[in-house]
N, CA, C and O of each residue as an XYZ file, in Angstrom:
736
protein
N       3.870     32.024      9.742
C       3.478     32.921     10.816
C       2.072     33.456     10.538
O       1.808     34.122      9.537
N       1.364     33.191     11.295
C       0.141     33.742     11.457
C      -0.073     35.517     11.447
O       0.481     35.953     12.456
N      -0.662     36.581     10.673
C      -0.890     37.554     10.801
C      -1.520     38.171     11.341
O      -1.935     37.288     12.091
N      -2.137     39.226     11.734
C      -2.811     39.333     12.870
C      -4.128     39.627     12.649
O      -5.015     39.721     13.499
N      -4.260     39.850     10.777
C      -5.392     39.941      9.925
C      -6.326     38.104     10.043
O      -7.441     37.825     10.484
N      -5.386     37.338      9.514
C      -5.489     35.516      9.807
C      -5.681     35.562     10.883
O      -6.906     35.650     10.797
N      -5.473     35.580     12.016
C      -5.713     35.470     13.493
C      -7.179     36.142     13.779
O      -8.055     35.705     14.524
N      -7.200     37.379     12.943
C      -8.406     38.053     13.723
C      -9.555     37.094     12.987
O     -10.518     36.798     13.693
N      -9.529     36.621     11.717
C     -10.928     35.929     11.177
C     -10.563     34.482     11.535
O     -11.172     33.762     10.743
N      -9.897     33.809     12.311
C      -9.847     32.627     12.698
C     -10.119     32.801     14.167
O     -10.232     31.703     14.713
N     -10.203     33.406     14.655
C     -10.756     33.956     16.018
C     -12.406     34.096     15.718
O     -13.180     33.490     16.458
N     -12.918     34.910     14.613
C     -14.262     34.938     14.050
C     -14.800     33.565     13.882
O     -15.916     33.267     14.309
N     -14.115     32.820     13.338
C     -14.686     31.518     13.418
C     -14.564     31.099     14.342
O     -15.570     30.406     14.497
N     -13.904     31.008     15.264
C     -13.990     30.053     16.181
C     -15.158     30.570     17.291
O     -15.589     29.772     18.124
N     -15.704     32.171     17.228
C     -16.588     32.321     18.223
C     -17.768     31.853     17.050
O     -18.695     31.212     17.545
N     -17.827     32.014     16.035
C     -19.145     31.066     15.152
C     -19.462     29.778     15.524
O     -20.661     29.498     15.549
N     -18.513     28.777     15.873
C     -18.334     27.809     16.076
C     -19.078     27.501     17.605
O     -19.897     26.661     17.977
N     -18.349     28.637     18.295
C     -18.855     28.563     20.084
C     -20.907     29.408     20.166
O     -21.566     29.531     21.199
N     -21.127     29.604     19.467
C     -22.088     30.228     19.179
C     -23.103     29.017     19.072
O     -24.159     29.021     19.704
N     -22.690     27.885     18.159
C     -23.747     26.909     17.764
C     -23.025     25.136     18.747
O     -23.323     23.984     18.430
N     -22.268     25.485     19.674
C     -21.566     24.470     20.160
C     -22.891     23.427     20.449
O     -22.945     22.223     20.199
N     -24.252     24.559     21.243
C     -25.191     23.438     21.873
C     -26.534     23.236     20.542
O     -27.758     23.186     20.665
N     -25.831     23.173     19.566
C     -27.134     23.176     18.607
C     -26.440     22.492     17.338
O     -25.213     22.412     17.270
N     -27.275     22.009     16.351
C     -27.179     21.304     15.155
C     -26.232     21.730     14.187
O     -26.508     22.833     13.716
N     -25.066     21.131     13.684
C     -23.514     21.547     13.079
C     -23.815     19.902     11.667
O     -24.326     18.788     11.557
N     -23.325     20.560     11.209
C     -23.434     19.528     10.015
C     -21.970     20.085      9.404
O     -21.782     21.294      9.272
N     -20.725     18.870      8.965
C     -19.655     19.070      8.509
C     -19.859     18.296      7.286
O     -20.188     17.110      7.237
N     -19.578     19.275      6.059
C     -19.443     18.073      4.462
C     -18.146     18.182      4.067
O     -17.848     19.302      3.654
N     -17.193     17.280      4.065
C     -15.965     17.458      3.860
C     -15.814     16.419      2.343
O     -16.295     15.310      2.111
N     -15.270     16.981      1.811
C     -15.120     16.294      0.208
C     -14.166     15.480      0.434
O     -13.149     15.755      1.072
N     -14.542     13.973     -0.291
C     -13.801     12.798     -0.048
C     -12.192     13.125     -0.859
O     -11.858     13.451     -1.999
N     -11.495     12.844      0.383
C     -10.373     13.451     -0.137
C      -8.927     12.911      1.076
O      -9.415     11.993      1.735
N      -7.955     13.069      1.386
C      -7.108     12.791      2.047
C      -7.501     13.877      2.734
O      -8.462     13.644      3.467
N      -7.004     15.247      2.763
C      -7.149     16.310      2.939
C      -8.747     16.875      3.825
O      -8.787     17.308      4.977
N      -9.662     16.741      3.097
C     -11.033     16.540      3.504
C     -11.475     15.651      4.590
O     -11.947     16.068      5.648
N     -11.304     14.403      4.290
C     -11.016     13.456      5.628
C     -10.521     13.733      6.600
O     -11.099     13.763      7.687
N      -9.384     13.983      6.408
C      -8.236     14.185      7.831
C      -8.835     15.833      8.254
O      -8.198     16.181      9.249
N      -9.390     16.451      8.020
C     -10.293     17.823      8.124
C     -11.391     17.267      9.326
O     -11.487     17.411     10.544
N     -12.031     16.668      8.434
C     -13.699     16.217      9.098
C     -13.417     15.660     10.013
O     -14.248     15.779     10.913
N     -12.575     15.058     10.239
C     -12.008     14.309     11.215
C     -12.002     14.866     12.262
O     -12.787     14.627     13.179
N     -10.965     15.828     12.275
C     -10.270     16.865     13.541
C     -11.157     17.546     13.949
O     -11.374     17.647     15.157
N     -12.129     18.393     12.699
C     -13.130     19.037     13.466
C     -14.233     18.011     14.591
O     -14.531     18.151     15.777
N     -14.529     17.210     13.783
C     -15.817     16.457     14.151
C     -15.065     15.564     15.516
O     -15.848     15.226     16.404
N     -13.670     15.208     15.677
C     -13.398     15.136     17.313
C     -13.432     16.303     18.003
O     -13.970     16.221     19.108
N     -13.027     17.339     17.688
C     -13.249     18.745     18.648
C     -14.799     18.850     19.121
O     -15.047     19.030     20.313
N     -15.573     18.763     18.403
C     -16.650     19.614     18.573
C     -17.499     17.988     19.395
O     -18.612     18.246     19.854
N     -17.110     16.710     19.543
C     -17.503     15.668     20.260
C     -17.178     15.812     21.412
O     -17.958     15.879     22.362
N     -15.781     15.886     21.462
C     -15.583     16.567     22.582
C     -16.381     17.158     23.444
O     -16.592     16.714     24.572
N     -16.968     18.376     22.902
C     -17.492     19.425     23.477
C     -19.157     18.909     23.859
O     -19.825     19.367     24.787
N     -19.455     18.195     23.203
C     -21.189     17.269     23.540
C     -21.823     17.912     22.545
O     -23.053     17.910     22.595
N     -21.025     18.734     21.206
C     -22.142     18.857     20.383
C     -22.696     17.887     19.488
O     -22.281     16.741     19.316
N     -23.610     18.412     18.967
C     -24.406     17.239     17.984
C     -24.223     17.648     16.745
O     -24.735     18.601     16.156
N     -23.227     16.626     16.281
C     -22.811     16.785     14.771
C     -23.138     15.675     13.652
O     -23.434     14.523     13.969
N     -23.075     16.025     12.585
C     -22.952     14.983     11.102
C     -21.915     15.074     10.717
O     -21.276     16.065     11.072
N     -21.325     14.150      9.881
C     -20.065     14.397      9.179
C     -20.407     13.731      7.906
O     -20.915     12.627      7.709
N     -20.013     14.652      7.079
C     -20.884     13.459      5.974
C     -19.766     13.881      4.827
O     -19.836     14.968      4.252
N     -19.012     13.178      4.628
C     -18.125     12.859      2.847
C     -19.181     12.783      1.515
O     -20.297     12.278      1.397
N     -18.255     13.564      0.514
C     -18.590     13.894     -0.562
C     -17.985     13.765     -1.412
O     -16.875     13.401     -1.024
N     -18.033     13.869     -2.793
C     -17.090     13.663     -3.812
C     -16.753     14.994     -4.485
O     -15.715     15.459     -4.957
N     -18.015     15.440     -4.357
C     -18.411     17.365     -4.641
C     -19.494     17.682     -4.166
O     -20.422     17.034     -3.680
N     -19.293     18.839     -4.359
C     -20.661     20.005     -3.900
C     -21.550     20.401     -4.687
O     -21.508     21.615     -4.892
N     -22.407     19.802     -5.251
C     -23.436     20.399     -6.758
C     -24.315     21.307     -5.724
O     -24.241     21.742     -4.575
N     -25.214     21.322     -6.876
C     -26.672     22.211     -6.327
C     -27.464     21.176     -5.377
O     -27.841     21.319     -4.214
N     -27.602     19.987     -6.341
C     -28.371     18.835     -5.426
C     -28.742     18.676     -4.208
O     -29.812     18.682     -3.599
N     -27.076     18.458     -3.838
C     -26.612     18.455     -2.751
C     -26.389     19.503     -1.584
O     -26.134     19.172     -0.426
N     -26.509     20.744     -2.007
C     -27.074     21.718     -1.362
C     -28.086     22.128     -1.185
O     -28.406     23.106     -0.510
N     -28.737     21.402     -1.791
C     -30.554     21.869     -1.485
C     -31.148     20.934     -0.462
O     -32.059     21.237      0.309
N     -30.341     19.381     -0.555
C     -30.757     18.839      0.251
C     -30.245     18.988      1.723
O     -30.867     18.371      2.588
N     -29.023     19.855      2.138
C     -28.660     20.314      2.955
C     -29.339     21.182      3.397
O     -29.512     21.242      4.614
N     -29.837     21.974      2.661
C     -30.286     23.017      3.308
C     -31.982     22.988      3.709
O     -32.563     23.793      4.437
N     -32.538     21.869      3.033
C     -33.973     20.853      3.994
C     -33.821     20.381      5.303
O     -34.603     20.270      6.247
N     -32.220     20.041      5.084
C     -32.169     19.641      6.525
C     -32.060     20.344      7.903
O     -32.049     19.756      8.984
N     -31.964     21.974      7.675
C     -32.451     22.811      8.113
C     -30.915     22.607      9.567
O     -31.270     22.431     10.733
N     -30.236     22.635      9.414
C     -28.787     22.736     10.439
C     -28.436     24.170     10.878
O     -28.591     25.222     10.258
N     -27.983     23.972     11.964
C     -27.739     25.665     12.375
C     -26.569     26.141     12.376
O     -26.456     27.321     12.709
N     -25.540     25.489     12.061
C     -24.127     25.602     10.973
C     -23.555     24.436      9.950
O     -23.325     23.243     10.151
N     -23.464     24.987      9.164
C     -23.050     24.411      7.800
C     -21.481     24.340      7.695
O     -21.024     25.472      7.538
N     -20.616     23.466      7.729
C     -19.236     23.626      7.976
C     -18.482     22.794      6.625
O     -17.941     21.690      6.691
N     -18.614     23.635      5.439
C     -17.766     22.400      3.892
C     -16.564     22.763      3.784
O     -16.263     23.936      3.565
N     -15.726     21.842      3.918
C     -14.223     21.866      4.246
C     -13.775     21.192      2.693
O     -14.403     20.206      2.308
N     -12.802     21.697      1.932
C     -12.096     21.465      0.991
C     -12.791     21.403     -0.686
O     -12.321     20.695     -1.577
N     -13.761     22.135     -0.813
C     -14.428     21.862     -1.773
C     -14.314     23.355     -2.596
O     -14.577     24.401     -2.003
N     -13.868     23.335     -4.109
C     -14.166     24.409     -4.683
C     -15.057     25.211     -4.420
O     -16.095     24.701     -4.001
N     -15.021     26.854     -4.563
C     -15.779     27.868     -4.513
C     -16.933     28.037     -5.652
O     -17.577     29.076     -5.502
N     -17.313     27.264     -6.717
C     -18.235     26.886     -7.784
C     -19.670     26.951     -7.495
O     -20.612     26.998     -8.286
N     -19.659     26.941     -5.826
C     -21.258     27.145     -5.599
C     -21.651     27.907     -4.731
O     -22.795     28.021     -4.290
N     -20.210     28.765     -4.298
C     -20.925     29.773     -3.000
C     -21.057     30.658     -3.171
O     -20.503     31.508     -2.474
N     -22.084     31.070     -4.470
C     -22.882     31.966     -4.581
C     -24.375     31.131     -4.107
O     -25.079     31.702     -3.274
N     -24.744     30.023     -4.560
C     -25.872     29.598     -4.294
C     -25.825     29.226     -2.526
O     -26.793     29.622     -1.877
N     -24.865     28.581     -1.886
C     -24.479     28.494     -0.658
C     -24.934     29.664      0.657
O     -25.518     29.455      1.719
N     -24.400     30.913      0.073
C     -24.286     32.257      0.471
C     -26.136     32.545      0.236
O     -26.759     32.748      1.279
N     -26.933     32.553     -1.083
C     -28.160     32.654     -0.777
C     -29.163     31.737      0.246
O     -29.983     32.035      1.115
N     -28.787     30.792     -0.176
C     -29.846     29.524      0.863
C     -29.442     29.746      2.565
O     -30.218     29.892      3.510
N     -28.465     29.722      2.560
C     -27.916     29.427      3.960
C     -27.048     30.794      4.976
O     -26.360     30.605      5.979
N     -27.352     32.066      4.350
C     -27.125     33.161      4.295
C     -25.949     32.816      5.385
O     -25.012     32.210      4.866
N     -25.801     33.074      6.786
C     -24.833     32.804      7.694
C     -24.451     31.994      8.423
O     -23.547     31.979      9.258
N     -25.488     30.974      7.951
C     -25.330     29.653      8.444
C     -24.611     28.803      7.944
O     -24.981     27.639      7.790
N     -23.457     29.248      7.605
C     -22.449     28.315      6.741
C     -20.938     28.710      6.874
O     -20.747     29.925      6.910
N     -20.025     28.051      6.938
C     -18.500     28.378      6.852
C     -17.685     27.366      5.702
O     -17.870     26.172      5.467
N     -16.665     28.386      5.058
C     -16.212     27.693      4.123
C     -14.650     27.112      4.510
O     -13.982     28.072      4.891
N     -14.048     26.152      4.527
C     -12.684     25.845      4.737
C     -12.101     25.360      3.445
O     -12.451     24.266      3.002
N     -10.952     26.353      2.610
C     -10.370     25.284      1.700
C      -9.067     26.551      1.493
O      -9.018     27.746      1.783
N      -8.127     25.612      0.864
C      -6.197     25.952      0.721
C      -6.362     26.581     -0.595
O      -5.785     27.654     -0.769
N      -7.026     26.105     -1.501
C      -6.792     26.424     -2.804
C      -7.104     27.512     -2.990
O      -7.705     28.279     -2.238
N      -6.548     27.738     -4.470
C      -6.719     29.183     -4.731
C      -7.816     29.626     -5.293
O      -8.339     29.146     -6.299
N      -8.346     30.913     -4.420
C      -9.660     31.292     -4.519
C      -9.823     32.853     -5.296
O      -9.050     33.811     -5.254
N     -10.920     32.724     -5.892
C     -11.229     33.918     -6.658
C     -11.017     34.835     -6.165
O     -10.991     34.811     -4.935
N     -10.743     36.184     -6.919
C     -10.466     37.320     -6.427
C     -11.633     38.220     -5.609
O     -11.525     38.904     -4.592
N     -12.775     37.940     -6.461
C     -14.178     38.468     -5.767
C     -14.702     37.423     -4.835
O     -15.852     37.124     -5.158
N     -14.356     36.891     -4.001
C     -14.970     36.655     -2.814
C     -14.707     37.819     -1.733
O     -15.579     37.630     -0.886
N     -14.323     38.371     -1.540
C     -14.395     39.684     -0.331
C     -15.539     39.697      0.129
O     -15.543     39.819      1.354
N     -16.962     39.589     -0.541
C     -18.129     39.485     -0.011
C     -18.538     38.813      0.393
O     -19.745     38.956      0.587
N     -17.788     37.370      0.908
C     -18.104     36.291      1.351
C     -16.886     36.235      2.962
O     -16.548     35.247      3.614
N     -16.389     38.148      3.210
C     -15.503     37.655      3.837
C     -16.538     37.360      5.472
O     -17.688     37.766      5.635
N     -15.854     36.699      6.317
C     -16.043     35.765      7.557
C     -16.818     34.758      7.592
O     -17.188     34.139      8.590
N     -17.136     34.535      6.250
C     -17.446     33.055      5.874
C     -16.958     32.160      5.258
O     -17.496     31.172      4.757
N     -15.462     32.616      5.280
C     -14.566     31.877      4.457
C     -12.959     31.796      4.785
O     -12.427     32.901      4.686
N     -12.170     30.855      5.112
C     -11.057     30.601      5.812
C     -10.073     30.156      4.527
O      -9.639     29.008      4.618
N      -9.791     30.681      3.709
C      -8.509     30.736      2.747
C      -7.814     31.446      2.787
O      -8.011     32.661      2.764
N      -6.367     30.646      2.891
C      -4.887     31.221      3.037
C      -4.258     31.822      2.061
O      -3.039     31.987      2.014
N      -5.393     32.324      0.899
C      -4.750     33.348     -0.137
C      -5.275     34.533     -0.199
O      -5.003     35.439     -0.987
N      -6.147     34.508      0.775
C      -6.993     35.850      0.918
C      -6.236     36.666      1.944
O      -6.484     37.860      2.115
N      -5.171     35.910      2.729
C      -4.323     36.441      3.778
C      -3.113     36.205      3.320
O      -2.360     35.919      4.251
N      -2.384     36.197      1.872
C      -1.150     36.131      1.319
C      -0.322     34.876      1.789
O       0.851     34.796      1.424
N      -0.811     34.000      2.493
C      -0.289     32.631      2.410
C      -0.351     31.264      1.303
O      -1.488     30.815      1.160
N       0.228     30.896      0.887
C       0.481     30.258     -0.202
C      -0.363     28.995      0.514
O      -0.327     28.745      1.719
N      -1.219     28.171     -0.609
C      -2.217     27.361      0.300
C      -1.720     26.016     -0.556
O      -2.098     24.869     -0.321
N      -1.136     26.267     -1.211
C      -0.572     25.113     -2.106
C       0.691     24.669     -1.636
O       1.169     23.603     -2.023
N       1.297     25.458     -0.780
C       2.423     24.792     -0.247
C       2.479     25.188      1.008
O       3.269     24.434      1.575
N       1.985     26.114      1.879
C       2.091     26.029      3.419
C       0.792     25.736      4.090
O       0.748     25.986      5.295
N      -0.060     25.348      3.633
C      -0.968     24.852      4.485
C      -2.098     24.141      3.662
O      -2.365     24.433      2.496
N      -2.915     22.896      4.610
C      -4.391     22.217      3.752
C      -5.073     22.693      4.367
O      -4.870     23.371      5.375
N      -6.287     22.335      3.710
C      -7.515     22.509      4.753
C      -7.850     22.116      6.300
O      -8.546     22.555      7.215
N      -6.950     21.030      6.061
C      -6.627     20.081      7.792
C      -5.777     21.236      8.273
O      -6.208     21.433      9.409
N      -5.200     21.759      8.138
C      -4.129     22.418      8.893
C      -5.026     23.770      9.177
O      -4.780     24.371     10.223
N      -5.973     24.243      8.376
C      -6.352     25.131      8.729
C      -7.524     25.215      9.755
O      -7.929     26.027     10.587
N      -7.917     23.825      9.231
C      -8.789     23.349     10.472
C      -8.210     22.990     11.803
O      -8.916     23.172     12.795
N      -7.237     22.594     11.913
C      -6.493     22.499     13.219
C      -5.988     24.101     13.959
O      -6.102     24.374     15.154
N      -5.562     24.786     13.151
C      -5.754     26.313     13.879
C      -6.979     26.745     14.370
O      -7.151     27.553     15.282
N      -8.061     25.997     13.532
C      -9.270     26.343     14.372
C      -9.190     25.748     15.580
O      -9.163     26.360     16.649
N      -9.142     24.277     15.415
C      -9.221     23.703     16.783
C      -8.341     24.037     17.849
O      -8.936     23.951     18.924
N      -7.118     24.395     17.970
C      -6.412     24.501     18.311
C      -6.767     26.005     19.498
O      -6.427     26.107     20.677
N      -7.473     26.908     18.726
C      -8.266     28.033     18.920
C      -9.475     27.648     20.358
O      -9.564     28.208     21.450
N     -10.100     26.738     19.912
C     -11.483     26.080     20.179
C     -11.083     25.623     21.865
O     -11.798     25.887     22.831
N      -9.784     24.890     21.916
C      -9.422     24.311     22.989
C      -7.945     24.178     23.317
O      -7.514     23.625     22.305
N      -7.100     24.327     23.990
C      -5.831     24.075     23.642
C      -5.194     22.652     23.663
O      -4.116     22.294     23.190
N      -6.243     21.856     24.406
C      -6.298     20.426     24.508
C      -6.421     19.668     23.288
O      -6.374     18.440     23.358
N      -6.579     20.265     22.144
C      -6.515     19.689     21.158
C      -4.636     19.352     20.258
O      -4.304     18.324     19.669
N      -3.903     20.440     20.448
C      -2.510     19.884     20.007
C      -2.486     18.599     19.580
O      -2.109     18.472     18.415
N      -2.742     17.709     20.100
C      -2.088     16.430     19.664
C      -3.034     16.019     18.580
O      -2.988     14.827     18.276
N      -4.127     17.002     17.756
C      -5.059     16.684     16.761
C      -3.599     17.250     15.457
O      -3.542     17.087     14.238
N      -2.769     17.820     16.276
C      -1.532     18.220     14.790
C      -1.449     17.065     14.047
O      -1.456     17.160     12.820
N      -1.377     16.075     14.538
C      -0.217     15.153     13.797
C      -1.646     14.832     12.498
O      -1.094     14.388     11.491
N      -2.903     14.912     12.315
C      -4.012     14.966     10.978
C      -3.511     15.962     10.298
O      -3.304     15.740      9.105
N      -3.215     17.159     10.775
C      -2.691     18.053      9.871
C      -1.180     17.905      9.002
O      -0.802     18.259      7.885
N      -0.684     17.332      9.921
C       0.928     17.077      8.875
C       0.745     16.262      8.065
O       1.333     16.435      6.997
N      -0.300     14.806      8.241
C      -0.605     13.630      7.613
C      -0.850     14.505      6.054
O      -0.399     14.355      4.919
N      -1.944     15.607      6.791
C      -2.449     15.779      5.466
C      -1.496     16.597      4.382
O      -1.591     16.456      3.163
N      -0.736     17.315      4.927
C       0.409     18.465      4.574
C       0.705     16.915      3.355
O       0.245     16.744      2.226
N       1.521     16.127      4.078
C       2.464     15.457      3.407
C       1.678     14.817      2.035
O       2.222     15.045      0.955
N       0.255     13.924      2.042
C      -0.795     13.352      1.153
C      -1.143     14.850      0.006
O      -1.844     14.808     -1.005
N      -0.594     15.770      0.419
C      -0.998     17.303     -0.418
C       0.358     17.615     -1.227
O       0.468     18.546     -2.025
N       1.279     16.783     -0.932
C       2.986     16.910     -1.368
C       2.690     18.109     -1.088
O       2.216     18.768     -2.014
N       2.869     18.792      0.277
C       3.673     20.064      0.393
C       4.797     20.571      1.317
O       5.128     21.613      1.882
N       5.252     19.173      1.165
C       6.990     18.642      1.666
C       7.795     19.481      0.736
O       8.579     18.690      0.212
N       8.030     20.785      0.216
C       8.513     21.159     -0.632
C       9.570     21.803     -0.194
O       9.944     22.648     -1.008
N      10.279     21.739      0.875
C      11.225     22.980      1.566
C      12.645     21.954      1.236
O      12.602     20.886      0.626
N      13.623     22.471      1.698
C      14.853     21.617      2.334
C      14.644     20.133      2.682
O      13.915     19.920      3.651
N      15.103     19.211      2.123
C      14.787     17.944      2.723
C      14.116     17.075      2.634
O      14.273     15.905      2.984
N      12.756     17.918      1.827
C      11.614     17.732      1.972
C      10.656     17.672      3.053
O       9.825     16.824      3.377
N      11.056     19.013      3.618
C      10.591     19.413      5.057
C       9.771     20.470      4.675
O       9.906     21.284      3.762
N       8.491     20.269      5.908
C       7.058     21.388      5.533
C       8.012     22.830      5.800
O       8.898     22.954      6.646
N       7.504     23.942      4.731
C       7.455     25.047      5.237
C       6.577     25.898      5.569
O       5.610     25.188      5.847
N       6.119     27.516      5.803
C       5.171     27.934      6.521
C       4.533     27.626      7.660
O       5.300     27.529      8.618
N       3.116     27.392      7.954
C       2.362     27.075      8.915
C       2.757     25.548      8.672
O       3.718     25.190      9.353
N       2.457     25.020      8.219
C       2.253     23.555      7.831
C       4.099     23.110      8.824
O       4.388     21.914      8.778
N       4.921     23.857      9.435
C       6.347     23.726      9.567
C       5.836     24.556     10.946
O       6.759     24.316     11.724
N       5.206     25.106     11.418
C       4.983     25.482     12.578
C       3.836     24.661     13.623
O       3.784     24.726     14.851
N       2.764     23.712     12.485
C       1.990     22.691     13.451
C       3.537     21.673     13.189
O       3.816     20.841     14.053
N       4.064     21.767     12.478
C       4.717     20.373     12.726
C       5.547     20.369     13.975
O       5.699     19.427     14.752
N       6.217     21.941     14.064
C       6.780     21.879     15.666
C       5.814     21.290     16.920
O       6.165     20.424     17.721
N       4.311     22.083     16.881
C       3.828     21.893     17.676
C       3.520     20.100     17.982
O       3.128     19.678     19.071
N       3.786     19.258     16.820
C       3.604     17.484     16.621
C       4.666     17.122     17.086
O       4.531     15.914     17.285
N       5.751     17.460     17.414
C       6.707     16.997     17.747
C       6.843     17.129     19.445
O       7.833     16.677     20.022
């Protein structure tokens, strides 16, 4: 169940998102099951919409690789599934021009990074077993348009490639058990 704290900063993103719809979006999603099936969902939503996007896979996020991002001068920065190891340097270069998407468990001092950052432990949801980054990206989308639903079934793909089949049965629980209603 979504809280109404989770709702209100996934609502924040999604007007971030509508903010740069007619302008330059760059998505780095870390090569990954999870990451993939992410970049994916977003980068059909936002085609959808006629924006002009990149999608570009990674293995990680160094400095390198953020510097050369940030030459490229984009007017949102969107890294989906990648450790928190560099968004302190992230947060300087690219001050608000950036959003973070990832499940895992995140440091306690990010608070200062809050509405630039979409983790389900900062809102007491367990990210290791009720939701991926795909799934959290699909609440975005889902947000974005309602025409998107049938982008669920990337998110369960990814639930399941994340083993977080952990309930009864081996049936999703949490959110990850509430897009799956909506896939069905």
């Amino acid at each position: 169940m979504v809280t109404k704290e989770f709702e209100t900063i996934l609502n924040h993103f999604v007007e971030k998102i509508n903010e740069n719809i007619d302008k330059d979006i760059i998505i780095i999603a870390r090569k990954s099951s999870d990451g993939l099936a992410a970049g994916s969902l977003i980068s059909s939503v936002l085609l959808k919409l006629d924006t002009r996007i990149t999608l570009r896979l990674e293995n990680d996020l160094d400095s390198d690789l953020i510097s050369r991002i940030v030459i490229e001068n984009h007017d949102l920065n969107i890294f989906i599934d990648f450790s928190f190891k560099e968004i302190s340097k992230i947060n300087n270069l690219l001050k608000n021009k950036f959003v973070i998407i990832n499940h895992d468990i995140c440091p306690k001092d990010l608070k200062e990074y809050n509405g630039k950052i979409i983790n389900p432990y900062i809102y007491g949801i367990d990210g290791k077993a009720e939701i991926t980054s795909c799934g959290l990206t699909f609440l975005l989308a889902e947000r974005i348009g309602r025409g998107n639903k049938r982008l669920s079934m990337l998110a369960i793909v990814s639930a399941l490639a994340e083993k977080q089949n952990t309930g009864p049965k081996k049936s999703l629980i949490g959110l990850n058990s509430e897009i799956a209603s909506i896939a069905t």
